[in-house]
VMD Tcl script that draws the C-alpha trace (Angstrom):
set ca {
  {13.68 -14.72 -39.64}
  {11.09 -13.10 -37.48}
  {9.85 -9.78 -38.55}
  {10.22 -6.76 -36.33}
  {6.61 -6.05 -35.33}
  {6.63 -10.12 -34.32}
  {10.19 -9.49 -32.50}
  {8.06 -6.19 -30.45}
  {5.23 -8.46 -29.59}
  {6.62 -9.97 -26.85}
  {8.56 -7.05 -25.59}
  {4.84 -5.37 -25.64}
  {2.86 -7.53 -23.77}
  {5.40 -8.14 -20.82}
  {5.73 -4.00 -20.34}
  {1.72 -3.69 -20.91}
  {1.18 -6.02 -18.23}
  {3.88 -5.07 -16.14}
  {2.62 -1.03 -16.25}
  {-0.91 -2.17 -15.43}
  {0.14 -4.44 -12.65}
  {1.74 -1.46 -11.39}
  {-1.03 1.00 -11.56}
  {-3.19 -1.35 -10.31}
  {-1.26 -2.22 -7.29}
  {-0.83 1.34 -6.62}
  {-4.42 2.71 -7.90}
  {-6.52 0.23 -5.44}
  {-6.68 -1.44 -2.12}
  {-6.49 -0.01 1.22}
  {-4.68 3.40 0.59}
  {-5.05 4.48 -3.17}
  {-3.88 6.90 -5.20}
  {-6.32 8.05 -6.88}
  {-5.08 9.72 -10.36}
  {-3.44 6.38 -10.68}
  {-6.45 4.75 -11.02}
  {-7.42 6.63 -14.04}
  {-4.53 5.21 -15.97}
  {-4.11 1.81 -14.92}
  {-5.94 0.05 -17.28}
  {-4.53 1.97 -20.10}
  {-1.71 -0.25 -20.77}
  {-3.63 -3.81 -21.39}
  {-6.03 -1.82 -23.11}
  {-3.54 0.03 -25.65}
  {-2.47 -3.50 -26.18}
  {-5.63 -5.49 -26.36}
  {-6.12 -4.59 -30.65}
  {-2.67 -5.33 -31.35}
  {-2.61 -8.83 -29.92}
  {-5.00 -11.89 -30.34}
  {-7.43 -12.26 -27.79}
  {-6.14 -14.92 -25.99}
  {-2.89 -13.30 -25.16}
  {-4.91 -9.39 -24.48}
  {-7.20 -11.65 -21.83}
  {-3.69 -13.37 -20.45}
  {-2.23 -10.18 -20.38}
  {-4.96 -8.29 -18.17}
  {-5.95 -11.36 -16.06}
  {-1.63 -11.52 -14.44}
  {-1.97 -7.47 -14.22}
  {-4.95 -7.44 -12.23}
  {-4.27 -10.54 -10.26}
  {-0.26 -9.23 -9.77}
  {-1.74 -6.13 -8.88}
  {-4.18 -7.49 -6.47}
  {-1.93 -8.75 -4.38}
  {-1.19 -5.02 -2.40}
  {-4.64 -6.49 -0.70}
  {-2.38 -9.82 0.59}
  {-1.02 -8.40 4.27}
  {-4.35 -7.00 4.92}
  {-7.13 -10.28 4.11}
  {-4.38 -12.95 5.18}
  {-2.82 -10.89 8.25}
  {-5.17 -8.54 9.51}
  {-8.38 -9.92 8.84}
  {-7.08 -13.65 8.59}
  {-9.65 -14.53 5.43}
  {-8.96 -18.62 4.75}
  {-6.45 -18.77 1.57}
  {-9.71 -19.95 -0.88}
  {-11.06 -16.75 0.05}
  {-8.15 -14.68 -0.58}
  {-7.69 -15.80 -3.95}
  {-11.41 -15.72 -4.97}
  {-11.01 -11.81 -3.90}
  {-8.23 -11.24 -5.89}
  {-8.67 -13.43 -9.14}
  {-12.60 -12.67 -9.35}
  {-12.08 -8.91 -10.30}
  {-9.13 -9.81 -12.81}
  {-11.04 -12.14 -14.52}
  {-14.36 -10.03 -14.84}
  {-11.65 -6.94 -15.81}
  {-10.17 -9.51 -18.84}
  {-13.96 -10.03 -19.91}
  {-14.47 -6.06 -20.25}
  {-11.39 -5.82 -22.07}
  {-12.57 -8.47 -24.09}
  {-15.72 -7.08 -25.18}
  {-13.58 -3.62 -25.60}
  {-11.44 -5.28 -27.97}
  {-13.58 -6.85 -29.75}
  {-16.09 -3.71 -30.91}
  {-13.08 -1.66 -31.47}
  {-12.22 -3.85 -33.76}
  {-15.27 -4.27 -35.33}
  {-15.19 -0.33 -35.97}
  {-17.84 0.30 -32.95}
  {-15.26 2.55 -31.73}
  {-17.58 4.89 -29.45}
  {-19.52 1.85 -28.30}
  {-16.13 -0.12 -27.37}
  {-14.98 2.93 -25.07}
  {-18.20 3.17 -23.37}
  {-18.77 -0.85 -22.83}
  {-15.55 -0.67 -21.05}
  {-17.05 1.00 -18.00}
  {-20.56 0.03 -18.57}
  {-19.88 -3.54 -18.01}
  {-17.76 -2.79 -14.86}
  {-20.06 -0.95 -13.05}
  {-23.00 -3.81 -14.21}
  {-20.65 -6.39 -12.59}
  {-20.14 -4.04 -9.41}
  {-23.77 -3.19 -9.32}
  {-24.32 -7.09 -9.72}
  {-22.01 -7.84 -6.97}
  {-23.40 -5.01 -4.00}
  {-26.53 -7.02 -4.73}
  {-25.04 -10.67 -3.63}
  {-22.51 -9.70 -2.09}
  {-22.60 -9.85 2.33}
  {-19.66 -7.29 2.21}
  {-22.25 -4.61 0.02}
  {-20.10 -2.33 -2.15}
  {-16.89 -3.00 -0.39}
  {-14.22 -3.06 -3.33}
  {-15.93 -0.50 -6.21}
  {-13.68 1.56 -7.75}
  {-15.65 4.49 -7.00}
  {-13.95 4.23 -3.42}
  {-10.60 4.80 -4.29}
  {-11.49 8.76 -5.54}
  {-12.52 10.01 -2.05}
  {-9.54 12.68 -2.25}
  {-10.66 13.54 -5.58}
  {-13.66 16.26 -3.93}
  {-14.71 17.32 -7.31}
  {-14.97 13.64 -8.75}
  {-17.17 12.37 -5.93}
  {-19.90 15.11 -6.14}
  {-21.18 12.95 -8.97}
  {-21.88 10.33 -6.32}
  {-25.22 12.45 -5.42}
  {-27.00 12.26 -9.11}
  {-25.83 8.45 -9.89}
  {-24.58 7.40 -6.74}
  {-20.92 5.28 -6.91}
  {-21.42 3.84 -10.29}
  {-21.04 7.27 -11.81}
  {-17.60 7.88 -10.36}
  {-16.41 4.18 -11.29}
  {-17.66 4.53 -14.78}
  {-15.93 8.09 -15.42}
  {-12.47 6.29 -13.92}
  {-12.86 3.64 -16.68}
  {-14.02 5.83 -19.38}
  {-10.88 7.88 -19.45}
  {-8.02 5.42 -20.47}
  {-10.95 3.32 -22.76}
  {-11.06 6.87 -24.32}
  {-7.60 7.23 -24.32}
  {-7.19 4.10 -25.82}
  {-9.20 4.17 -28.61}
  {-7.32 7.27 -29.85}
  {-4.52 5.40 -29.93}
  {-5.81 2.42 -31.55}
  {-4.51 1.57 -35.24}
  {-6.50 1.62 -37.95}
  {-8.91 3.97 -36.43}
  {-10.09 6.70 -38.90}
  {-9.71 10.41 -37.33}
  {-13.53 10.86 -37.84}
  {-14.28 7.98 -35.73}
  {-11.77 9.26 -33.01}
  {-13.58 12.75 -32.48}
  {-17.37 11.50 -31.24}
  {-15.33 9.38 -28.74}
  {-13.01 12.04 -27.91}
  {-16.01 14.90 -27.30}
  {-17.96 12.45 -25.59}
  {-14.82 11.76 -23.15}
  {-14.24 15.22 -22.28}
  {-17.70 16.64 -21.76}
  {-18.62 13.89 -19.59}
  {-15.22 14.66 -17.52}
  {-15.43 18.06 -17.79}
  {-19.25 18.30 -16.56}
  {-18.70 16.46 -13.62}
  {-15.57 18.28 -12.54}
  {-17.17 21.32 -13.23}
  {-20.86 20.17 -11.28}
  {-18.80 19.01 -8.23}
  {-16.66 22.38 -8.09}
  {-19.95 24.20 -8.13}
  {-21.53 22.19 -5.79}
  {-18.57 21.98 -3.42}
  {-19.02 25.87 -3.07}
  {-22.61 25.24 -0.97}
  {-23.03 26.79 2.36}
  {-23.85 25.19 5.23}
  {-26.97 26.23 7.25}
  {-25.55 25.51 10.38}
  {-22.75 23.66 12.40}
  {-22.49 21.31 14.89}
  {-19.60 20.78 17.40}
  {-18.94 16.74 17.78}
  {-16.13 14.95 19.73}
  {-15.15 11.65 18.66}
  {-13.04 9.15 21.12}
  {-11.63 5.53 21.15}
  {-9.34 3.64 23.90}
  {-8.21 0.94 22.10}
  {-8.00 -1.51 25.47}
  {-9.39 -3.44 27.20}
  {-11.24 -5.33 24.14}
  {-15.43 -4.79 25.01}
  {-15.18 -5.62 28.87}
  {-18.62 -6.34 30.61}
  {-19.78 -3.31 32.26}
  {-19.73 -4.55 35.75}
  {-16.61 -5.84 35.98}
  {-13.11 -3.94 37.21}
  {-11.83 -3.39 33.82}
  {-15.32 -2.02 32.38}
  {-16.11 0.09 35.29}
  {-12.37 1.41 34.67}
  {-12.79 1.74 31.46}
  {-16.09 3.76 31.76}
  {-14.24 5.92 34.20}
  {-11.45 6.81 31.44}
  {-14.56 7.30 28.58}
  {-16.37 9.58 31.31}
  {-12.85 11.85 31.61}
  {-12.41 11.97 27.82}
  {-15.92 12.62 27.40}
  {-16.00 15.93 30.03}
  {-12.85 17.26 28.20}
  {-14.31 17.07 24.65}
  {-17.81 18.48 26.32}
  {-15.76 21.47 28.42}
  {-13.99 22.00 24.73}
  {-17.49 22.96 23.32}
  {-18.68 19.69 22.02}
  {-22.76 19.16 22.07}
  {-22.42 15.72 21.23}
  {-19.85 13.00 21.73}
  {-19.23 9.18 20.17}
  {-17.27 6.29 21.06}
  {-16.85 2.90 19.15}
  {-18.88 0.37 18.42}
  {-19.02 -2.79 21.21}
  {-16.93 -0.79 23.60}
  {-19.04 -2.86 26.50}
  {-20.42 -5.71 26.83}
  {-23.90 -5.49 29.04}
  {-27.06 -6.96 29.48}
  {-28.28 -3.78 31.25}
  {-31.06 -1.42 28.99}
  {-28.85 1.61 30.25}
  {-25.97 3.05 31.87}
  {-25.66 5.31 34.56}
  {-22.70 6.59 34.23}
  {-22.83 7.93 30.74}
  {-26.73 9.04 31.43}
  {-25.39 11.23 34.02}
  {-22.71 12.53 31.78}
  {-25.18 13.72 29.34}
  {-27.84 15.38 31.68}
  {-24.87 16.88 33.41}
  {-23.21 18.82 30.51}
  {-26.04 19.06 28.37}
  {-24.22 16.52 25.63}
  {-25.48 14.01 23.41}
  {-23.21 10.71 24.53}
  {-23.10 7.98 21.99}
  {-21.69 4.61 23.59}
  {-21.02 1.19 21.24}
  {-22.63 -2.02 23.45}
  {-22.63 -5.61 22.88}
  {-25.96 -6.05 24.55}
  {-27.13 -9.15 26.20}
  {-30.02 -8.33 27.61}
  {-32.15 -10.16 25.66}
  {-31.29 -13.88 25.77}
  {-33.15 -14.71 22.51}
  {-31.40 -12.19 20.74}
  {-28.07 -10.53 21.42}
  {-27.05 -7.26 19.93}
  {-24.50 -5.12 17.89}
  {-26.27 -1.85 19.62}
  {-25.87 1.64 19.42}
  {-26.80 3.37 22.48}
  {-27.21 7.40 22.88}
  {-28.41 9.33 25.79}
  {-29.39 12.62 24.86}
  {-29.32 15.03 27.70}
  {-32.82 15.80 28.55}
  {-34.13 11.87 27.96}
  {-35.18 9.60 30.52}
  {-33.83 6.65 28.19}
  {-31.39 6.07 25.84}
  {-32.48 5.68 22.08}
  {-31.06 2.37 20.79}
  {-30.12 1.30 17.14}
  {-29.15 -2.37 16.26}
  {-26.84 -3.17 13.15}
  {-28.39 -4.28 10.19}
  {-25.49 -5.54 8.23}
  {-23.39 -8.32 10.06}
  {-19.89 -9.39 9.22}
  {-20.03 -13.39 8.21}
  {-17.72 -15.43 10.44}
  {-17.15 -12.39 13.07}
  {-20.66 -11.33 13.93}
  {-22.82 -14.25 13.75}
  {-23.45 -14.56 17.44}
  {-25.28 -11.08 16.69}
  {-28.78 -10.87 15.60}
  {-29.64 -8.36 12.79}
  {-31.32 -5.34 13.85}
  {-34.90 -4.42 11.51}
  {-35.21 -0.70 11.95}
  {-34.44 2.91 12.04}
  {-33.46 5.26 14.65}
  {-33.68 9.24 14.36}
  {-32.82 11.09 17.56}
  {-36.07 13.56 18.55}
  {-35.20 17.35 18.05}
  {-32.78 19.19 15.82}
  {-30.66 18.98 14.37}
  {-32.00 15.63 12.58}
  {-29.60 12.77 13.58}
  {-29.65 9.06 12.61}
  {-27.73 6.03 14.71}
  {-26.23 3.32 12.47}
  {-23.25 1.16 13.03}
  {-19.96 0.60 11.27}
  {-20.98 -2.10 7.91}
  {-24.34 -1.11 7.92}
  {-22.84 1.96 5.83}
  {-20.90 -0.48 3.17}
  {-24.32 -0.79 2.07}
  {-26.04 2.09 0.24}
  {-29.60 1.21 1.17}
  {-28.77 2.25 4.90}
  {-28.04 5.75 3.43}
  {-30.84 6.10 0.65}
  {-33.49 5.52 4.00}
  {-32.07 7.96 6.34}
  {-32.38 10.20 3.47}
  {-36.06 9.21 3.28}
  {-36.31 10.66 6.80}
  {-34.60 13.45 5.95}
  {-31.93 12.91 8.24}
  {-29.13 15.78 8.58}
  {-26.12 13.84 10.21}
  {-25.81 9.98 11.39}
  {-23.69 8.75 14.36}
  {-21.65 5.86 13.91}
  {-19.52 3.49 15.94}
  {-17.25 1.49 14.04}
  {-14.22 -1.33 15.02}
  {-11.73 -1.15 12.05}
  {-8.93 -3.66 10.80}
  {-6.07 -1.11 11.44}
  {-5.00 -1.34 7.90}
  {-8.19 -0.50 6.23}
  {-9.30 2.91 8.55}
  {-8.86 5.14 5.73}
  {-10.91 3.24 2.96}
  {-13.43 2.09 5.30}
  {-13.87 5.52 6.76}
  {-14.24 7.26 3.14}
  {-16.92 4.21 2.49}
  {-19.19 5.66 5.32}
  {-18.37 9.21 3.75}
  {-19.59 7.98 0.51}
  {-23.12 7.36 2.12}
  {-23.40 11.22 3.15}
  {-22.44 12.35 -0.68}
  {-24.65 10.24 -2.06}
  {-27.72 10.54 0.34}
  {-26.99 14.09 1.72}
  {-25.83 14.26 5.65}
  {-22.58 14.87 7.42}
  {-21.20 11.73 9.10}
  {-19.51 11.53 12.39}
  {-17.67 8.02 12.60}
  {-15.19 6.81 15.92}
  {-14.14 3.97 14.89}
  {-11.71 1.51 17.02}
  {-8.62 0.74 15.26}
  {-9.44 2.84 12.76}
  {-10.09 6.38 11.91}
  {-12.23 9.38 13.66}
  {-13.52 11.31 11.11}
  {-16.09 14.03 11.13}
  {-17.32 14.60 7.45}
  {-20.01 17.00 5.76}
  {-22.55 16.21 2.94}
  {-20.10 16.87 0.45}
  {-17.59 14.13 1.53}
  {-15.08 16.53 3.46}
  {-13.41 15.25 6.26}
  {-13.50 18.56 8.60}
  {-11.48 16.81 11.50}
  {-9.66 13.23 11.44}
  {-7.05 11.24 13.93}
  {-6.05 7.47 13.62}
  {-7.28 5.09 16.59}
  {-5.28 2.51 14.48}
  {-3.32 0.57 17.59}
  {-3.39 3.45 20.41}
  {-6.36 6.23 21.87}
  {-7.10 8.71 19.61}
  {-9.67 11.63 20.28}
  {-10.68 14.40 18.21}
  {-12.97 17.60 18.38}
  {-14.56 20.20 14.90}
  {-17.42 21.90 14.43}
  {-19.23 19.59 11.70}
  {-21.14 21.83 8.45}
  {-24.76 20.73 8.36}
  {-27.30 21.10 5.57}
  {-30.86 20.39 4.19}
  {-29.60 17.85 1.35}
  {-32.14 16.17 -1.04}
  {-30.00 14.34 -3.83}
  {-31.01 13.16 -6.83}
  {-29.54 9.51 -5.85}
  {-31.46 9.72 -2.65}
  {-34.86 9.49 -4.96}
  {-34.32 7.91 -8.12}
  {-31.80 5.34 -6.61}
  {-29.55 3.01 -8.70}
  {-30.54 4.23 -12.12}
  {-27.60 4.21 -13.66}
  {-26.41 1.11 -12.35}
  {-29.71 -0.48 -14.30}
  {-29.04 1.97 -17.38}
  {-25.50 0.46 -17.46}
  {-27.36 -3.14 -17.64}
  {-29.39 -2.24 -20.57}
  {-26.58 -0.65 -22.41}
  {-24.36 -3.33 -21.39}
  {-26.83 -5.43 -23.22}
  {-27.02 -3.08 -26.70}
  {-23.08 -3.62 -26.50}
  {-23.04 -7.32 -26.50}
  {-25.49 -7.60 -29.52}
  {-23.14 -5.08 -31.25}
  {-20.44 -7.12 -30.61}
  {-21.80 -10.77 -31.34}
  {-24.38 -9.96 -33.97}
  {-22.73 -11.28 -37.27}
  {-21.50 -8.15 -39.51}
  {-18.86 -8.53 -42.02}
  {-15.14 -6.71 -40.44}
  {-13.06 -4.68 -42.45}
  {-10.00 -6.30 -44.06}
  {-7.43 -4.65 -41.77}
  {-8.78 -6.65 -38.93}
  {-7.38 -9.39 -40.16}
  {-3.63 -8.63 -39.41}
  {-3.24 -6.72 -36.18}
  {0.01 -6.93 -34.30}
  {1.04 -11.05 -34.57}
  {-2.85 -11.65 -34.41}
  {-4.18 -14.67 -36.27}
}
mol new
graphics top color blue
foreach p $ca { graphics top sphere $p radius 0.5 }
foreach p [lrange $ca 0 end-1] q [lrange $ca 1 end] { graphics top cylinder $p $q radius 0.2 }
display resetview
């Protein structure tokens, strides 16, 4: 007859995974909530001692993949990713999240209990930091994204950039976990406990204090998208129709106070090095006017370009986007530089995935940019998270963001990651007006860069020797819950 902890076993694992699956499908994707991110991993990871490793890896690889799946409407019907694709997305993170619980397991159970709650998160945040470096998507999918309502949180995002947010989210329920562990003396559960809390309760308490900055000055900014027609040419009826309609929203947002306005990336398509229309606009209300063009003008090289006519120029200044999208862009050549507007306030021109990628942000920084203009085209579903991924860049660089994005979200954001005025584009015109905080922001991130993502490497290393290095375990490891 089966004993009762073997009768539990079973029961165990099924509600560990299903609780994890749960949090996870909840705590990530598109629209996450972010204190349920904290916890999801705490179920597969109370269980991962008290099962054999096998069955803890089984157990966390279903959650996360189960889990995963909230991402299936928007890669398979919004963005229409192939199915190989799909589940590469989806299984790749749930198998690198069974390895960390792996390695978590296996030093707690070699009584390297502080080292087993910190390896949790450290080897996350290596493969993350691995993956932004492959990767053509840049940090699209860290964990850190998910805590862009959590103000205090993110402020950490301007010392260590977005590895020190992900590895705080992990280092909770590893923390939590440990505690709970059997077998694990009371003097080893303190170190891990203090360490826990002070590292919590120091970054809470730096991003309250630095969420209390002034600014040194505002800015009034109108955003604006008219979600059809789909990037006419400029000389035909439907672009010079559309122009007209951008050149009435434009004059309202400008007679509401605004002293610069943007609309969305590739709202024309052109092979002209101007436009008239929206360089009279600016001279005649003294307004910045940002305009999204497809540009053709060169046939060697056609371009994702950002075009802004300030009021008093005789040209437009031009930006071309770095970062293309594989499969959707690839007509587009890459652009090779930087673009800051003459005059003050200092403003850069990027566009839309150029700002999934944290090396656009660390060089405006470098030129000691204050605010950066972006046009964006969105997936409808994913306007919130990819919004709060350009945000990201201004916390951990230092400048205020405004972002009009088509089928997506207008947001106007400060250096601190606020969003001081926001309306949804997502399937209709959206426009939106606030006066945007501005500051001189130098961040630590902005000079020293990914270290922590390449002090998470070298611990990640001192954790694997600790765990594979032969030392002799203590007897009780022997027996957990139905292990052999």
């Amino acid at each position: 007859m089966a004993s009762r902890p073997d009768r539990l076993a079973p029961l165990a694992w099924l509600v560990a995974t299903a609780l994890t699956a749960l949090g996870w499908w909840f705590g990530s994707g598109v629209q996450p909530l972010w204190w349920v991110t904290w916890l999801a991993p705490l179920p597969v990871l109370w269980l991962a001692p008290r099962v054999p490793a096998p069955r803890a890896a089984l157990a966390t690889l279903l959650a996360f993949a189960l889990g995963g799946l909230n991402q299936w409407t928007y890669l398979h019907a919004h963005i229409g990713l192939p199915m190989p694709i799909i589940v590469y997305l989806i299984a790749m993170p749930s198998l690198v999240m069974a390895l960390c619980v792996l390695l978590f397991r296996r030093l707690l159970l070699r009584g390297r209990h502080l080292a087993a709650t910190l390896a949790l998160p450290t080897a996350w945040v290596a493969a993350e930091y691995i993956n932004s470096l492959t990767s053509p998507h840049g940090t699209f999918g860290s964990l850190a994204y998910t805590q862009m309502n959590a103000l205090p949180v993110i402020q950490v995002a301007a010392i260590a950039g977005i590895w020190g947010i992900t590895f705080l989210v992990l280092l909770l329920p590893a923390a939590i976990a440990t505690q709970l562990a059997p077998h694990v003396a009371k003097r080893d559960r303190i170190p891990v406990a203090v360490t826990a809390a002070f590292l919590i309760i120091a970054t809470v308490a730096y991003g309250s204090w630095r969420l209390e900055a002034p600014a040194t000055t505002t800015m009034r900014i109108g955003l604006v998208s008219l979600e059809k027609p789909i990037r006419p040419a400029l000389d035909d009826a439907d672009g010079q129709a559309l122009v007209a309609r951008y050149v009435e929203a434009i004059t309202r947002l400008a007679n509401a106070g605004a002293q610069a306005v943007l609309i969305p990336e590739t709202s024309f398509a052109t092979s002209a090095s101007t436009v008239p229309a929206f360089a009279a606009l600016a001279r005649q209300h003294k307004v910045i006017v940002g305009v999204g063009i497809d540009f053709k003008g060169d046939p060697r090289a056609e371009r994702n370009m950002l075009m802004v006519f300030p009021s008093g120029a005789t040209a437009p200044a031009t930006y071309s986007k770095r970062h293309l999208i594989p499969g959707f862009e690839d007509h587009y050549t890459p652009g090779d530089s930087y673009t800051l507007l003459a005059g003050t306030p200092r403003i850069g021109l990027t566009v839309c995935k150029d700002l999934d990628f944290h090396d656009i942000g660390r060089a405006y920084a470098e030129r000691h940019a204050q605010l950066l203009l972006v046009p964006a085209w969105d997936f409808s579903m994913d306007g919130w998270l990819h919004s709060r991924m350009a945000i990201m860049r201004g916390v951990e660089s230092g400048f205020a963001i405004a972002r009009a994005a088509r089928s997506g979200r207008l947001t106007l954001s400060d250096d601190r990651g606020r969003v001081v005025a926001e309306a949804s584009s997502e399937q209709h015109d959206a426009d939106v007006v606030g006066d945007l905080p501005l500051r001189d922001t130098r961040t630590l991130y902005a000079r020293w860069g990914d270290w922590f993502a390449w002090l998470s490497l070298m611990a990640l290393t001192a954790w694997l020797a600790l765990a594979f290095l032969p030392r002799r375990a203590p007897r009780w490891i022997e027996a957990p819950l139905s292990a052999s």
